[in-house]
C-alpha positions as CSV (number, residue, x, y, z in Angstrom):
1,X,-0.6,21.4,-8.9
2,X,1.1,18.0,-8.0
3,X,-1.6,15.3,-7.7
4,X,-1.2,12.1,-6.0
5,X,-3.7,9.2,-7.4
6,X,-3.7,5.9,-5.7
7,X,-4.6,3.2,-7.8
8,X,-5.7,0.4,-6.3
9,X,-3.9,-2.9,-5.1
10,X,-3.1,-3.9,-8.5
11,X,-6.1,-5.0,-10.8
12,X,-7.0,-2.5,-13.2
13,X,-11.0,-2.5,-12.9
14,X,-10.3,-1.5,-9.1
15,X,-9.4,2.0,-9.9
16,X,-11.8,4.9,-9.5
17,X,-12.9,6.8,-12.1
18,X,-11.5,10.1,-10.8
19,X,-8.0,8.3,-11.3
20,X,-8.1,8.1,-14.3
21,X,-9.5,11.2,-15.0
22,X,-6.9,12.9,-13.4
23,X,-4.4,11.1,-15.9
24,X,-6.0,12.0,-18.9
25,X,-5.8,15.5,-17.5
26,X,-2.1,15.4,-16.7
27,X,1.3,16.8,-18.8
28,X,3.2,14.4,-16.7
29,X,2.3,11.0,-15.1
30,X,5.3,9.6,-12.9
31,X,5.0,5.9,-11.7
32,X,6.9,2.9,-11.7
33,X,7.0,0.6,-14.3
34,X,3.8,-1.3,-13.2
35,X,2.0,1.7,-12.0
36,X,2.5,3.0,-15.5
37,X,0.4,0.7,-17.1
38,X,-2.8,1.6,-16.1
39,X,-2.4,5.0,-18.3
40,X,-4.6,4.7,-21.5
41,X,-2.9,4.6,-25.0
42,X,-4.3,8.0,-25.8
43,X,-2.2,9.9,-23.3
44,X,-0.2,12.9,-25.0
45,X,2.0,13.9,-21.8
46,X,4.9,13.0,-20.4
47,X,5.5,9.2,-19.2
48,X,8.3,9.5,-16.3
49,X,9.4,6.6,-14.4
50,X,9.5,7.4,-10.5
51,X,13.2,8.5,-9.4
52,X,14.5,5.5,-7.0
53,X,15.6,8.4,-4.3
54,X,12.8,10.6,-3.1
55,X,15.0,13.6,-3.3
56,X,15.0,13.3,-6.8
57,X,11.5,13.2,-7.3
58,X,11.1,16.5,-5.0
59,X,13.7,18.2,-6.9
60,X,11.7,16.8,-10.5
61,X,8.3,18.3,-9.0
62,X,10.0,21.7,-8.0
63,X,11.6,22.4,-11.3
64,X,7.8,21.7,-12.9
65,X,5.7,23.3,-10.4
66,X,3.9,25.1,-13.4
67,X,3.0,21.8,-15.2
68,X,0.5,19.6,-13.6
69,X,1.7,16.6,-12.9
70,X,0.2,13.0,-11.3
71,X,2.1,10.7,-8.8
72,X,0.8,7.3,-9.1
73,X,0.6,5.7,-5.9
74,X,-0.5,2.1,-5.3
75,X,-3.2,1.6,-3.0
76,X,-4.5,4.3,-0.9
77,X,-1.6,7.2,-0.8
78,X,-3.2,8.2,3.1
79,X,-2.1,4.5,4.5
80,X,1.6,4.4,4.4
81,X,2.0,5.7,0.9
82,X,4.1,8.7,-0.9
83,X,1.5,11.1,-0.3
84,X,2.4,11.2,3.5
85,X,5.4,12.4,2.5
86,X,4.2,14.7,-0.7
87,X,2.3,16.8,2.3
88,X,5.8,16.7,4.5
89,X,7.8,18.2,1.4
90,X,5.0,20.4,-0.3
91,X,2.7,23.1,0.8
92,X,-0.7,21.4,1.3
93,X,-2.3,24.1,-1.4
94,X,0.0,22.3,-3.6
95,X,-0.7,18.9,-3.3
96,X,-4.1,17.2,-4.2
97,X,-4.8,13.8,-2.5
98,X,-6.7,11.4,-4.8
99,X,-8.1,8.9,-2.9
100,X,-7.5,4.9,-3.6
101,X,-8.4,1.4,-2.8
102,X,-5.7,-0.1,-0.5
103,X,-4.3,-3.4,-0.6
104,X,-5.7,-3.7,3.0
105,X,-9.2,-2.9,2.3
106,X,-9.1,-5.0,-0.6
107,X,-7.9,-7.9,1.9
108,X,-10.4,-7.4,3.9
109,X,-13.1,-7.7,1.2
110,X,-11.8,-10.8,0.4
111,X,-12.1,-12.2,3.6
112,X,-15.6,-11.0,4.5
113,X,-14.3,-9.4,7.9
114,X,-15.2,-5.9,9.1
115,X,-12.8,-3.5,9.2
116,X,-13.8,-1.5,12.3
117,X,-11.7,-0.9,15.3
118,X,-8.7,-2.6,13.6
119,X,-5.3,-1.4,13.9
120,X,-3.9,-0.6,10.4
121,X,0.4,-0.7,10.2
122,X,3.3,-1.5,8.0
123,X,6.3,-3.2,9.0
124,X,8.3,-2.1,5.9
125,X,11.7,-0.4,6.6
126,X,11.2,-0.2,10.6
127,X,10.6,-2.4,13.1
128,X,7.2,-3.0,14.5
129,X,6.0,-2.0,18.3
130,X,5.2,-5.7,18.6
131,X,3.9,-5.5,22.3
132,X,1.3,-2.4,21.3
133,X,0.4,-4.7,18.0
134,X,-0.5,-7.9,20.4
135,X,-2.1,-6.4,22.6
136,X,-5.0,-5.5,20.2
137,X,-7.8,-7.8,19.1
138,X,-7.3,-6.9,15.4
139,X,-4.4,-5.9,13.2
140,X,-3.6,-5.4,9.4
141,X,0.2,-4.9,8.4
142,X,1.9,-4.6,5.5
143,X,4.8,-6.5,5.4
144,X,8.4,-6.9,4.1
145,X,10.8,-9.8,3.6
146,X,12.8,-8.8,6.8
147,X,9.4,-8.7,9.3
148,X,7.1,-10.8,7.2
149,X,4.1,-13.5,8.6
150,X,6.8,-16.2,10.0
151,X,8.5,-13.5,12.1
152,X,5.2,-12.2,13.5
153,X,4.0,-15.7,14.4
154,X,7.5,-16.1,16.0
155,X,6.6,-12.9,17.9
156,X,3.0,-14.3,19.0
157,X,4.9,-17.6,20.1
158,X,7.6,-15.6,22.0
159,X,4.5,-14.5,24.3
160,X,3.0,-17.2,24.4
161,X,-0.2,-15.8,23.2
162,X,-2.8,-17.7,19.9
163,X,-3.9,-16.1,17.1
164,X,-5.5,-16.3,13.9
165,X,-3.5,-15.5,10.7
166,X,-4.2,-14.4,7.4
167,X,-1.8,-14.1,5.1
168,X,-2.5,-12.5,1.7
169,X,-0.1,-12.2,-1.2
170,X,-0.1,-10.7,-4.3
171,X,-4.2,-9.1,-3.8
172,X,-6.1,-8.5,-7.0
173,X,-3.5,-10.2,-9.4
174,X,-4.1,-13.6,-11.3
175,X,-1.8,-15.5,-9.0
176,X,-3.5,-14.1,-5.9
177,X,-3.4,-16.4,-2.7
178,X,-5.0,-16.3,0.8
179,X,-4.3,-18.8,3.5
180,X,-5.0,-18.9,6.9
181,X,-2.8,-20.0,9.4
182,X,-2.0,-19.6,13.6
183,X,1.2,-18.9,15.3
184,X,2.5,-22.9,14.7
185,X,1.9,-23.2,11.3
186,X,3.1,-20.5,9.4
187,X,6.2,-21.5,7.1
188,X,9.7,-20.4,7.3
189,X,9.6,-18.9,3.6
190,X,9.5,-15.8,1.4
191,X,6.2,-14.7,0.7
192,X,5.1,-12.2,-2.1
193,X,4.0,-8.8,-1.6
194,X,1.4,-9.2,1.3
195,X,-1.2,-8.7,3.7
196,X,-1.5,-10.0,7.2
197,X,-4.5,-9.5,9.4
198,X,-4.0,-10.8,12.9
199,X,-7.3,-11.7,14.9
200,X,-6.8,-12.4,18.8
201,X,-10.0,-15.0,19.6
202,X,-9.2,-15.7,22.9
């Protein structure tokens, strides 16, 4: 059985406690470097760092389909995570899907803003539908350093349309930062790993 754990936006005490009962139960945990820190120092399996190509990792989990194993996945692995494409690649009676806290839900906490009837989407590696994304009253994205926050603003502007911009980088880590902004005053610079929630109040 190949199970895929997501575990949290960063900060430890967000995992669930099934996580990291499914760890303990494991003979191989694969994660990155950071993922692999949330596994306790009593662990006896297998430590594996996650293969940069994805073809790797599928030809990994077919040679040790009689070991159980645990993907790590940060966040929730449902919401543009690796376990969309663990059930593309693997037989659904294969794959169990531990649930996780996502760096969007966490955002949202933070901010004290409900969470229903908003439009949740990830601008990393693929470019955005930006005319479907305005045209909704509430988004959260993911974002990379190609379509980050100042390119959506510049996006907003470009239809000459207003809205209010959050901006969250780094969630659940020490050096975590929220700002708010609109489609004029976002700066042109790099921001951390992030969340932006877009709110149309017109």
């Amino acid at each position: 059985m190949i199970t895929v754990t997501g575990i949290g936006p960063g900060e430890t005490t967000l995992l669930l406690g099934r996580v990291l009962e499914k760890v303990k139960q494991a003979d191989i945990v694969i994660g990155s470097n950071r993922q692999l820190e949330i596994i306790p120092e009593s662990f006896k399996g297998e430590k594996k760092i996650l293969p940069k190509k994805l073809q790797e990792l599928e030809l990994f989990l077919n040679n040790n389909k009689e070991k159980n194993v645990v993907v790590l996945a940060s966040g929730e692995p449902l919401l543009y995570g690796i376990g969309n494409w663990m059930l593309i690649k693997f037989d659904s009676n294969e794959v169990e899907i531990v649930p996780g806290i996502s760096s969007m839900h966490y955002m949202f906490s933070q901010l004290k803003l409900s969470m229903n009837d908003t439009y949740f989407t990830s601008s990393h590696g693929k470019e955005p539908n930006f005319d479907l994304l305005l045209s909704l009253p509430k988004v959260a994205m993911v974002t990379d350093s190609k379509i980050g926050p100042y390119q959506l603003a510049g996006e907003i502007k470009k239809r000459g349309l207003k809205r209010k911009i959050f901006v969250g980088e780094n969630l659940s880590y020490p050096d975590e930062q929220i700002r708010e902004f609109n489609e004029t005053t976002v700066p042109n610079e790099e921001f951390n790993m992030n969340v932006v929630v877009l709110i149309d109040e017109g």
